[in-house]
Backbone as CSV, one residue per row, in Angstrom:
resi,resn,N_x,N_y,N_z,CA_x,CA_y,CA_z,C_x,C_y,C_z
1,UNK,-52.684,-34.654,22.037,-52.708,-33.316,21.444,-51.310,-32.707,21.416
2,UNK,-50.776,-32.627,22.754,-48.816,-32.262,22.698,-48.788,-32.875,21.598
3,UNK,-48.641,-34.323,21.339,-47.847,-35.515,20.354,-48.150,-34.684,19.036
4,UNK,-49.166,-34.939,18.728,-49.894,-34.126,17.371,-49.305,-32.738,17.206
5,UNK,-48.971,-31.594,17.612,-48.507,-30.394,17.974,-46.997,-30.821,17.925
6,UNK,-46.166,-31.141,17.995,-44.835,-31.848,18.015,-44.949,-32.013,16.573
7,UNK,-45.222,-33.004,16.584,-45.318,-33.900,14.856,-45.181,-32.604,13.873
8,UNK,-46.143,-31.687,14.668,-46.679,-30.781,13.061,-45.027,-29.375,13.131
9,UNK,-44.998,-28.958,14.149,-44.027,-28.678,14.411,-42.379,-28.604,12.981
10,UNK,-42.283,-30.539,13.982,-41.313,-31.097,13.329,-41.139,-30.707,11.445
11,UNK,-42.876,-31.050,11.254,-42.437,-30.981,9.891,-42.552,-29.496,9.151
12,UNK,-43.424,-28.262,9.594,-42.750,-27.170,9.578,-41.326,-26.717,9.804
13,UNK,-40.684,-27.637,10.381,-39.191,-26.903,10.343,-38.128,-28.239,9.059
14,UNK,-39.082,-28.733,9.049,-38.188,-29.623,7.503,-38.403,-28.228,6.458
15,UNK,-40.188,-28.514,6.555,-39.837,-28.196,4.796,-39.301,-26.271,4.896
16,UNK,-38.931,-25.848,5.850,-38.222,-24.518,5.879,-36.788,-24.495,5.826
17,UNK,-35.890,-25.707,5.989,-34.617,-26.488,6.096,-34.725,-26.856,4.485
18,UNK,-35.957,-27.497,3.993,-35.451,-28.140,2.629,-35.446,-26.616,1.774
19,UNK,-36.165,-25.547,2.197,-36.825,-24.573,1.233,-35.286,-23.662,1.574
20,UNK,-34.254,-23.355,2.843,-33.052,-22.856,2.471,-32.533,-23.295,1.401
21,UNK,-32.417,-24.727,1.660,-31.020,-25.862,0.960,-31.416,-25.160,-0.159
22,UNK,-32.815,-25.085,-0.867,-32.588,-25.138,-2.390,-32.848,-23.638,-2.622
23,UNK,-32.683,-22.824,-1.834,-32.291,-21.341,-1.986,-30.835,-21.576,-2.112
24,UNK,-30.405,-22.173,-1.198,-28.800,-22.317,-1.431,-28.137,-22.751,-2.437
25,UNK,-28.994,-23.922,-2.964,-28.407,-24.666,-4.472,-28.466,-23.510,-5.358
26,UNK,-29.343,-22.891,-5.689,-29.499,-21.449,-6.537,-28.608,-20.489,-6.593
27,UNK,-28.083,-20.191,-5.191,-27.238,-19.132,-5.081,-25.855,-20.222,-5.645
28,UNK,-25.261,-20.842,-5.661,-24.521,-21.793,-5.862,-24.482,-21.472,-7.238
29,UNK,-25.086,-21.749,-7.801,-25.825,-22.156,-9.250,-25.397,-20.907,-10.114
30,UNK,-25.211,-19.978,-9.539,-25.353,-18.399,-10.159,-23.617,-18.063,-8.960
31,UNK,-22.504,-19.025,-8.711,-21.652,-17.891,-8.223,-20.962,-16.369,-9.408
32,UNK,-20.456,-15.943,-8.626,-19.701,-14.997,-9.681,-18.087,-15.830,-9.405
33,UNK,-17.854,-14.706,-10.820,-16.460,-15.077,-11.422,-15.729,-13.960,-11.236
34,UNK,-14.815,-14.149,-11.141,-13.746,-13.034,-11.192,-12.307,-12.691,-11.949
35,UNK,-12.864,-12.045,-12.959,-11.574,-12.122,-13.831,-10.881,-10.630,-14.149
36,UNK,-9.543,-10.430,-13.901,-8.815,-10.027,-14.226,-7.521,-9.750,-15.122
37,UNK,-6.679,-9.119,-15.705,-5.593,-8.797,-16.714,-5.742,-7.171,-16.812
38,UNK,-4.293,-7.448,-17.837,-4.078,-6.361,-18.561,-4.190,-6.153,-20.221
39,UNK,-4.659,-4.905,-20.587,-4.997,-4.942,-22.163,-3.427,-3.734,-22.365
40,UNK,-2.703,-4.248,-24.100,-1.660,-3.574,-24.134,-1.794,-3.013,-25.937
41,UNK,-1.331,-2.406,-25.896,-1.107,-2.275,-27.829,-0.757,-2.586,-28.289
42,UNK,-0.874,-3.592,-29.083,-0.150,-4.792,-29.897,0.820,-4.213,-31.105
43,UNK,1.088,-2.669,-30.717,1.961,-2.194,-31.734,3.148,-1.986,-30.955
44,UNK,3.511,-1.516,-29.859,4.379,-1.193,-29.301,4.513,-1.844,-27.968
45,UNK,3.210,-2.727,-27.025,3.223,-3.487,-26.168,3.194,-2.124,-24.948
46,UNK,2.718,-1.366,-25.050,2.876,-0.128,-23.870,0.941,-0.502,-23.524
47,UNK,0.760,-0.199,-22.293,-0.172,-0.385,-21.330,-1.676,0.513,-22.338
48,UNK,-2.766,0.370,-22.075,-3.391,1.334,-22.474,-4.875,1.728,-21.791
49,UNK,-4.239,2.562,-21.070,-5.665,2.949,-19.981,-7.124,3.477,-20.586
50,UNK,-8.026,3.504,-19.702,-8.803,4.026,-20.840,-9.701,2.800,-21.505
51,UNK,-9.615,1.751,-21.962,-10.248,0.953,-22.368,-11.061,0.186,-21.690
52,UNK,-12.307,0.264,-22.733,-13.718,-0.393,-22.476,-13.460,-1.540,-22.107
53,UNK,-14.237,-2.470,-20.937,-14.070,-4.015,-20.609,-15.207,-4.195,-20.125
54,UNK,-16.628,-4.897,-21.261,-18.049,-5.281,-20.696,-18.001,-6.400,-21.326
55,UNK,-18.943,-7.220,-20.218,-19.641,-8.743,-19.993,-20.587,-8.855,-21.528
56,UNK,-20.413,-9.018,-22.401,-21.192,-9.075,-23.694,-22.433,-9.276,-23.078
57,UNK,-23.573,-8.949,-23.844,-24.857,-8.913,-23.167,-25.352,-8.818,-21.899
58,UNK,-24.271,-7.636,-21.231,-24.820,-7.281,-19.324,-24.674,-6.006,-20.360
59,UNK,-24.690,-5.033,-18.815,-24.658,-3.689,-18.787,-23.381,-3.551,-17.676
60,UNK,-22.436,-5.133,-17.337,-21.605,-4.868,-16.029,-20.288,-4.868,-16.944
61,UNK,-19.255,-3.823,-16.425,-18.539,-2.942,-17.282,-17.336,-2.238,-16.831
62,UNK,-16.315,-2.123,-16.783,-15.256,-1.631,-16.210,-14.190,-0.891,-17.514
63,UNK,-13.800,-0.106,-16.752,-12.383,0.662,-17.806,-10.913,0.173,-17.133
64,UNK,-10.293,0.317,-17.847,-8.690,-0.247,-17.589,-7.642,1.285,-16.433
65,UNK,-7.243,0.526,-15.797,-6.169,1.976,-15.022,-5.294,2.359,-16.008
66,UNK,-4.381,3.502,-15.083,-3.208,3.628,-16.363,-1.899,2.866,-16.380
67,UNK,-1.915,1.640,-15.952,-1.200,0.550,-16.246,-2.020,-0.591,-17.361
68,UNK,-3.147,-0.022,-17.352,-3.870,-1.086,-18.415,-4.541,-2.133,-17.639
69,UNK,-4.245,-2.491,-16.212,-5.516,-3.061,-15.728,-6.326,-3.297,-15.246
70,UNK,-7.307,-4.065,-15.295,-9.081,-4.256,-15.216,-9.341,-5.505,-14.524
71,UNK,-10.407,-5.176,-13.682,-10.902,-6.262,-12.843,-12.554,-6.141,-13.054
72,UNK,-13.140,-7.514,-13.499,-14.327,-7.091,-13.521,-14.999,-8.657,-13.196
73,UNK,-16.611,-8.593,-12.222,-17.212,-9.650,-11.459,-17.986,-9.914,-12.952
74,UNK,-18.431,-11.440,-13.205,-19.243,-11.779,-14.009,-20.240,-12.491,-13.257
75,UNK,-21.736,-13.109,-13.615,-22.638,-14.096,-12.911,-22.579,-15.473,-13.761
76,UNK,-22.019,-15.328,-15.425,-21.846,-16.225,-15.877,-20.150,-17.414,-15.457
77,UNK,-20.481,-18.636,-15.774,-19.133,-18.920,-15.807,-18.182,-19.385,-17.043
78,UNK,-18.580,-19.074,-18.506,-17.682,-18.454,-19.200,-18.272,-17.193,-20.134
79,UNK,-18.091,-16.125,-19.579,-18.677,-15.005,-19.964,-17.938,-14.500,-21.349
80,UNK,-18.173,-13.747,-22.139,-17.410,-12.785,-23.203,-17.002,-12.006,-23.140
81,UNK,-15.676,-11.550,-22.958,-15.208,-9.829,-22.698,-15.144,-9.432,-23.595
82,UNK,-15.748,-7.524,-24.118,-15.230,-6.843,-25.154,-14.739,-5.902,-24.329
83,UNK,-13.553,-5.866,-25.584,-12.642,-4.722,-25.328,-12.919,-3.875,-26.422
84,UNK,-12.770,-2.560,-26.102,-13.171,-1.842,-26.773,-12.073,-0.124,-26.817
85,UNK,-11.737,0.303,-27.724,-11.201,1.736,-27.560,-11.077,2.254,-29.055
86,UNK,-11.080,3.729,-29.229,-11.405,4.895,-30.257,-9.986,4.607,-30.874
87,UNK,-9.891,4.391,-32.200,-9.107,3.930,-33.070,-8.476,2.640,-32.982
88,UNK,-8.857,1.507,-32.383,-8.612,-0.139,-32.022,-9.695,-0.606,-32.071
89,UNK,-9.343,-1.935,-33.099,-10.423,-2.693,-33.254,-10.600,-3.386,-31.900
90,UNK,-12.119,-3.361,-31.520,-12.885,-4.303,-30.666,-12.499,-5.570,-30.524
91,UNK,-11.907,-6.317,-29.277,-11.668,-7.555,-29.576,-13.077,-8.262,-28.540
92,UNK,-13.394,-9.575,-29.046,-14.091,-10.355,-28.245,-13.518,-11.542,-27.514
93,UNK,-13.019,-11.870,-26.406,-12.896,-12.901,-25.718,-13.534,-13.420,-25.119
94,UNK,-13.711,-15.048,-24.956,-14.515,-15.746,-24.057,-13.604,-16.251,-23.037
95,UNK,-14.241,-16.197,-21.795,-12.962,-16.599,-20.317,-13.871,-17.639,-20.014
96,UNK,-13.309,-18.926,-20.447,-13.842,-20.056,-20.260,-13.525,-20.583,-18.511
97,UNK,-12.070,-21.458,-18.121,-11.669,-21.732,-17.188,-10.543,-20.358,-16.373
98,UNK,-10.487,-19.418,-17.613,-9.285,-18.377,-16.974,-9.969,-17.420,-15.974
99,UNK,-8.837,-17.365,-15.065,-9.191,-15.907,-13.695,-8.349,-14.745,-13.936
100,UNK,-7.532,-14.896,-15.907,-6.694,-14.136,-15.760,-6.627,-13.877,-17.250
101,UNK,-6.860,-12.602,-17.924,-7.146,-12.514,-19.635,-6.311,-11.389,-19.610
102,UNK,-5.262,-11.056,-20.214,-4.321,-10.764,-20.909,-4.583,-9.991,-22.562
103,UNK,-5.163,-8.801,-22.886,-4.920,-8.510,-24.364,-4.633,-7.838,-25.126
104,UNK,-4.066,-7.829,-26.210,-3.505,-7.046,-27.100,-4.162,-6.664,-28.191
105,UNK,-4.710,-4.859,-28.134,-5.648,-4.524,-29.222,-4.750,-3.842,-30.158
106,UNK,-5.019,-4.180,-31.419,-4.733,-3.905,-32.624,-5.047,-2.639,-33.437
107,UNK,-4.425,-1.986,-34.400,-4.732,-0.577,-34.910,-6.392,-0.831,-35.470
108,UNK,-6.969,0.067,-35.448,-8.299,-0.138,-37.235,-7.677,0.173,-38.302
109,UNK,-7.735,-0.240,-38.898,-7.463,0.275,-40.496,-8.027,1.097,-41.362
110,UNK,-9.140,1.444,-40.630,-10.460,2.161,-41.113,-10.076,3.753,-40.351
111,UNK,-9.135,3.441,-39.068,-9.248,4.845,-38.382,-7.400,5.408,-39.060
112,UNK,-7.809,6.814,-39.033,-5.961,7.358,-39.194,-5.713,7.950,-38.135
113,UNK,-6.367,7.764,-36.907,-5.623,8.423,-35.603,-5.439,7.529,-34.339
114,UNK,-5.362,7.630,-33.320,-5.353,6.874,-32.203,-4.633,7.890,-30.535
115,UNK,-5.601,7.845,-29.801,-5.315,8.680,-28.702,-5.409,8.182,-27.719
116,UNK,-4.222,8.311,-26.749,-4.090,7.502,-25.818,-3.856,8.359,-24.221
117,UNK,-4.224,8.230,-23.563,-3.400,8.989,-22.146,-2.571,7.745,-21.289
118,UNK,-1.089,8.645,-21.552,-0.089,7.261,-21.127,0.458,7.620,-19.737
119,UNK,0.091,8.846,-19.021,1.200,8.572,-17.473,0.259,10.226,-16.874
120,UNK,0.266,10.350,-15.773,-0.416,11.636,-15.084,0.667,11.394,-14.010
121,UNK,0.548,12.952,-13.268,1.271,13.447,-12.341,0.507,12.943,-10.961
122,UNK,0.332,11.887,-9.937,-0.853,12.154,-9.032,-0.567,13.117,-8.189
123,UNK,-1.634,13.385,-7.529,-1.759,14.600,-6.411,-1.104,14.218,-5.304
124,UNK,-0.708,13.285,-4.830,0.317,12.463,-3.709,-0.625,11.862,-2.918
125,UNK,-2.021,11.720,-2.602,-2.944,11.311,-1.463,-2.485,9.693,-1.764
126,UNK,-2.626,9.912,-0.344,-2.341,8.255,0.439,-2.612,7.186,-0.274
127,UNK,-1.503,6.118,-0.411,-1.466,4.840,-0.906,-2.531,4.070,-1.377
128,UNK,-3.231,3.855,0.025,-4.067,3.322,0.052,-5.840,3.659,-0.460
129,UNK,-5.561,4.623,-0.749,-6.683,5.498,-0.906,-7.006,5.031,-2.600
130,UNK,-8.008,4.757,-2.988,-8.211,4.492,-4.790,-8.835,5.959,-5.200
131,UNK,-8.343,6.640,-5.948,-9.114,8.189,-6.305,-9.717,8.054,-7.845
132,UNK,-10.968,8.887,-7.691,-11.398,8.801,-8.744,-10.620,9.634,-10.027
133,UNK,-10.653,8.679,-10.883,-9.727,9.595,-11.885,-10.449,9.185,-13.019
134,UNK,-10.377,10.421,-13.998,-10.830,10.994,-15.381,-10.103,11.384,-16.356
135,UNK,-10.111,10.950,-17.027,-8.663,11.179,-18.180,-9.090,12.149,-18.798
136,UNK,-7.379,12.606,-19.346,-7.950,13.754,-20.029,-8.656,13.626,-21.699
137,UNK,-8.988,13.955,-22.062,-9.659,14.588,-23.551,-9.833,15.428,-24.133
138,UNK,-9.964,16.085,-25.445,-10.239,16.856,-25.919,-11.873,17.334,-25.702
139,UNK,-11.957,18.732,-25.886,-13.446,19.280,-25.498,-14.037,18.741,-26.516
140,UNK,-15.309,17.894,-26.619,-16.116,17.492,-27.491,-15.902,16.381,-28.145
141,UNK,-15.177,15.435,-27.316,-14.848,13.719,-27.052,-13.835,13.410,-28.323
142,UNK,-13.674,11.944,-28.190,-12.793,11.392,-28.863,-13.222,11.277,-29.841
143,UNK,-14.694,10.750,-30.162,-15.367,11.005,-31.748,-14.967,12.206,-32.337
144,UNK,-14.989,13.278,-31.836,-15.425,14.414,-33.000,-13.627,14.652,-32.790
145,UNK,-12.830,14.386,-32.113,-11.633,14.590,-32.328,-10.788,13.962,-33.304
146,UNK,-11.231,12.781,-33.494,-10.732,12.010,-34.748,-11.429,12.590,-35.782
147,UNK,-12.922,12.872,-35.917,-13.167,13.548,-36.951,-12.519,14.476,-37.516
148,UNK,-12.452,15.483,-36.551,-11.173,16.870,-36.793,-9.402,16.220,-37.540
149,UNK,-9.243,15.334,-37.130,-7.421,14.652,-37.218,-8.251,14.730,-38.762
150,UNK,-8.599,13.603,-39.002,-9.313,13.213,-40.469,-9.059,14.486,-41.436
151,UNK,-10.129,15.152,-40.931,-10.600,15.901,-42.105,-9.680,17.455,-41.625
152,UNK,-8.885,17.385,-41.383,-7.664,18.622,-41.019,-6.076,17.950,-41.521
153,UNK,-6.004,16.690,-42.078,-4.925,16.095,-42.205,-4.517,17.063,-43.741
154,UNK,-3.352,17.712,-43.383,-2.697,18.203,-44.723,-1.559,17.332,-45.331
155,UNK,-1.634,16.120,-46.341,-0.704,15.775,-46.398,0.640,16.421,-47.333
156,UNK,1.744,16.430,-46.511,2.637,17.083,-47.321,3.060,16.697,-48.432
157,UNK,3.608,18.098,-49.050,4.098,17.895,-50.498,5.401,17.222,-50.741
158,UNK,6.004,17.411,-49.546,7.298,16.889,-50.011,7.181,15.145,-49.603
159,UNK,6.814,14.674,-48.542,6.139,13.714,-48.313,5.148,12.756,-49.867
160,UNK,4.542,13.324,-50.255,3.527,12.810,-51.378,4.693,12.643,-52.602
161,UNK,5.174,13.702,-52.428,6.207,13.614,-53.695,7.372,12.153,-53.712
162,UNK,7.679,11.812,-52.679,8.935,10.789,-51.853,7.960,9.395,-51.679
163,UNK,6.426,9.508,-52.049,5.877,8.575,-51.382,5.976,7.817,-50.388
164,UNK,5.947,8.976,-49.223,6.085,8.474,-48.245,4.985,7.824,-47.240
165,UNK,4.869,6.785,-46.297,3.748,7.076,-45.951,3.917,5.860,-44.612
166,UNK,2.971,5.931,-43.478,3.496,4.993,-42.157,2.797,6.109,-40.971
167,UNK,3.235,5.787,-39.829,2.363,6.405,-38.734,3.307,6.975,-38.164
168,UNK,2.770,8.296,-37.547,3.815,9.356,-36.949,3.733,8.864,-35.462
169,UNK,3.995,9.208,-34.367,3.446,9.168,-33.172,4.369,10.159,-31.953
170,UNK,3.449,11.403,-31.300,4.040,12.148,-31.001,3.173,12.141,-29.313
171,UNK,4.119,12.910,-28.417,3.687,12.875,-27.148,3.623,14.148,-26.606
172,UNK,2.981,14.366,-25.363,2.443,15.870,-25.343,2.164,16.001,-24.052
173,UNK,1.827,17.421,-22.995,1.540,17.245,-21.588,0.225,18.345,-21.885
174,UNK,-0.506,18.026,-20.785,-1.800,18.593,-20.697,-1.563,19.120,-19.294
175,UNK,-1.674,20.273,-19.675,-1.356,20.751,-17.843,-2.473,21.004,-17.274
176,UNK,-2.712,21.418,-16.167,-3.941,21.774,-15.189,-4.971,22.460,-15.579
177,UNK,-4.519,23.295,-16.324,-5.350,24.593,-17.190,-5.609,24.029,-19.014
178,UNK,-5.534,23.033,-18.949,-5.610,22.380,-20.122,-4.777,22.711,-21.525
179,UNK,-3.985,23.577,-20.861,-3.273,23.956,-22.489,-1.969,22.740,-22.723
180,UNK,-1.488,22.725,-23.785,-0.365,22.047,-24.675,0.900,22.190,-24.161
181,UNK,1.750,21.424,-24.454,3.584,21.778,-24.267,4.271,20.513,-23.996
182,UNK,5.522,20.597,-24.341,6.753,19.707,-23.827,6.306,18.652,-25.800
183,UNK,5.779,18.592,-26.805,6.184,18.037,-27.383,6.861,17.727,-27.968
184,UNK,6.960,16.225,-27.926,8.273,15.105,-28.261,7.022,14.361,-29.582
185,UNK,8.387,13.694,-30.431,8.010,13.118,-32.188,9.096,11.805,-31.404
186,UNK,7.798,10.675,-31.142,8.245,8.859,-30.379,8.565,8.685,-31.257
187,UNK,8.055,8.603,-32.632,8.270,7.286,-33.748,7.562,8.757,-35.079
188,UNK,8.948,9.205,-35.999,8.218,10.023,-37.377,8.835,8.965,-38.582
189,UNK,8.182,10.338,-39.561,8.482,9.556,-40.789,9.182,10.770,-41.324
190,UNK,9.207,11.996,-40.939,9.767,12.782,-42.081,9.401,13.956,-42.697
191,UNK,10.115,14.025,-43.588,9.209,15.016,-44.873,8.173,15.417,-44.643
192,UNK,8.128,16.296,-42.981,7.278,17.373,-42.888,6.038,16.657,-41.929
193,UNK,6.117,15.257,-42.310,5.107,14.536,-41.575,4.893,14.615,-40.313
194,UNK,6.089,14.483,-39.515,6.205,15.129,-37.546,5.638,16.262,-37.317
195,UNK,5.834,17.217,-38.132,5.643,18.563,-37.691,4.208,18.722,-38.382
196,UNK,3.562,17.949,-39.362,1.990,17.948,-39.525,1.178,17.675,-38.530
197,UNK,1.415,16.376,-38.142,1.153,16.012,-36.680,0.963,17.102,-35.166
198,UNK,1.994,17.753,-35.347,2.228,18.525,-34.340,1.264,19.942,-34.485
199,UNK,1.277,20.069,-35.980,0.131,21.022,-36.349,-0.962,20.919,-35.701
200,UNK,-1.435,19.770,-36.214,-3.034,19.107,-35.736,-3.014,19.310,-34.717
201,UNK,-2.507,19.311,-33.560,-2.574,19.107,-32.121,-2.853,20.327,-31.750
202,UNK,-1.798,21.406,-31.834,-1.585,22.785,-31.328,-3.079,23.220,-32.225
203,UNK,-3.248,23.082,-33.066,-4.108,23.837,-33.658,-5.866,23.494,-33.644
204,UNK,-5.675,22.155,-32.931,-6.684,21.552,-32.809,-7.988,22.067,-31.740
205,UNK,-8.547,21.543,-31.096,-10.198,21.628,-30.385,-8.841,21.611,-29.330
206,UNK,-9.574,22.548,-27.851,-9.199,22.683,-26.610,-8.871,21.194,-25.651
207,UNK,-8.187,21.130,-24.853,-8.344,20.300,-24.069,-8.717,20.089,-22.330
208,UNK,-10.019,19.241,-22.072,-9.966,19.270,-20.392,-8.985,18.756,-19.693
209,UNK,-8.508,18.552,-18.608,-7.220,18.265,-17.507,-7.758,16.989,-17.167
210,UNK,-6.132,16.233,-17.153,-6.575,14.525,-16.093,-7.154,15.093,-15.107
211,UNK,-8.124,14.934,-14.130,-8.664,15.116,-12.646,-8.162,13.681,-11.581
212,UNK,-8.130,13.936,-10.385,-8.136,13.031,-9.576,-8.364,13.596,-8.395
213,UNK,-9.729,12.947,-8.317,-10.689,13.015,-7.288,-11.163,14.789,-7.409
214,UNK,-11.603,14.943,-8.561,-11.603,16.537,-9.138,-10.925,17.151,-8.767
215,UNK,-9.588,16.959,-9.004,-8.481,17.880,-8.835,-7.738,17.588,-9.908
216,UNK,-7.567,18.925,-10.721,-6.523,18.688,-12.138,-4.926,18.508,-12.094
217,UNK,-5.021,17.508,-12.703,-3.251,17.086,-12.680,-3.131,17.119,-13.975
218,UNK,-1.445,17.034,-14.161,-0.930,17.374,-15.390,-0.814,15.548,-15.953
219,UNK,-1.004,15.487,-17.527,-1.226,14.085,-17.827,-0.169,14.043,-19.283
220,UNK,0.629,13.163,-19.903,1.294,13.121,-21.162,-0.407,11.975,-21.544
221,UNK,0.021,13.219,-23.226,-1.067,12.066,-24.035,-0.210,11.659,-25.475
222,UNK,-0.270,10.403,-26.039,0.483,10.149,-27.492,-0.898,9.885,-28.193
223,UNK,-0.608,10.690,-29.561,-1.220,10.856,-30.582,-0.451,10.096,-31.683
224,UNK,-1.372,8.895,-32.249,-0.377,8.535,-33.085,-1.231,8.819,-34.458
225,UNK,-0.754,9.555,-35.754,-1.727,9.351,-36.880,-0.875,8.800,-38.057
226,UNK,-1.742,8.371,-39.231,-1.372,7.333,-40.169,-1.516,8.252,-41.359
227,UNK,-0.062,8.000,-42.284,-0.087,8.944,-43.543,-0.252,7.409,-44.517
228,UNK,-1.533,7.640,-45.330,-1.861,6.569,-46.405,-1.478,7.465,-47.749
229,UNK,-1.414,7.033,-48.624,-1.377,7.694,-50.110,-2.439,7.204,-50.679
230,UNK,-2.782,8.910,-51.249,-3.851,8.946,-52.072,-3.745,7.605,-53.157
231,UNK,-4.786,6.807,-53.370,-4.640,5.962,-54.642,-4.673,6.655,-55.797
């Protein structure tokens, strides 16, 4: 009876040994991945925070710092990254063997604006500390703000007349209290075109403050918009 009681024992603790192992093969089976880079603007090569970075068909999802980069866990092992941001076309990558994706998003051609937040003041808290931070924006998001650029664009006369036409790109500070100042014209074209630009802005929808860790800091944002000619 011991002997028998032993025996049975024994083989209760196999098949609970075989029933880990192939819990274990599973977890195996499914490790995660870990991939990281930076996304940049393939117009000027400057960093661009702010941008969308999801696992194509998850819901697992990360945004870029304001150096432009992103770290994000996958369960697949060659997953699809989209990148994604408001006036740049969407790119799709697949990270086959890489732990390290690198990319450069491109203008739309379809959009005439592009808004970026390029540098904030931090609040000084400790090194080590990661704070939550929120970029700034215009009140009533980046959609309806490009809508407004769009359909508020006056193109000038002296400009239309010279056929002129190319992308302005101007820079700006958002202070604590969300109002405007310190603008600078990075890259104009001219004939009234800088100072159209500059119109739009001042005259535009309000703006909320970078936060970190809900505390408003002052943030530079570049606005770049595109003068096409009427056909």
């Amino acid at each position: 009876m011991i002997a028998l009681e032993a025996q049975v024992e024994i083989k209760q603790e196999s098949a609970q040994a075989a029933r880990s192992e192939d819990m274990g093969r599973k977890k195996m089976s499914i490790a995660q991945k870990t991939i990281q880079g930076k996304v940049l603007s393939a117009e000027d090569n400057t960093p661009l925070p702010g941008v969308n970075v999801v696992v194509k068909g998850t819901t697992t999802g990360t945004v870029t710092d304001m150096q432009g980069n992103y770290q994000i866990v996958s369960n697949s092992n060659a997953p699809i990254l989209v990148y994604s941001f408001i006036g740049l076309k969407t790119e799709e990558v697949k990270a086959d063997n890489q732990s390290e994706l690198n990319v450069k998003l491109e203008s739309d051609v379809a959009q005439l604006s592009e808004v970026v937040v390029t540098g904030y003041s931090s609040s000084g808290i400790e090194s080590n500390h990661q704070p939550i931070l929120k970029l700034a924006e215009p009140v009533g998001g980046r959609k309806a703000y490009d809508q407004y650029l769009k359909n508020s664009l006056r193109y000038p006369q002296e400009a239309l007349a010279s056929k002129i036409k190319g992308k302005v790109t101007i820079q700006f500070t958002v202070k604590t209290d969300g109002s405007l100042g310190e603008f600078n014209v990075l890259k104009g074209l001219g004939y009234g075109c800088d100072e159209e630009v500059v119109r739009l802005v001042q005259e535009g929808p309000k703006w909320q403050p970078t936060t970190e860790d809900n505390v408003a800091v002052e943030s530079e944002v570049k606005v770049r918009m595109k003068f096409a000619l009427p056909n």
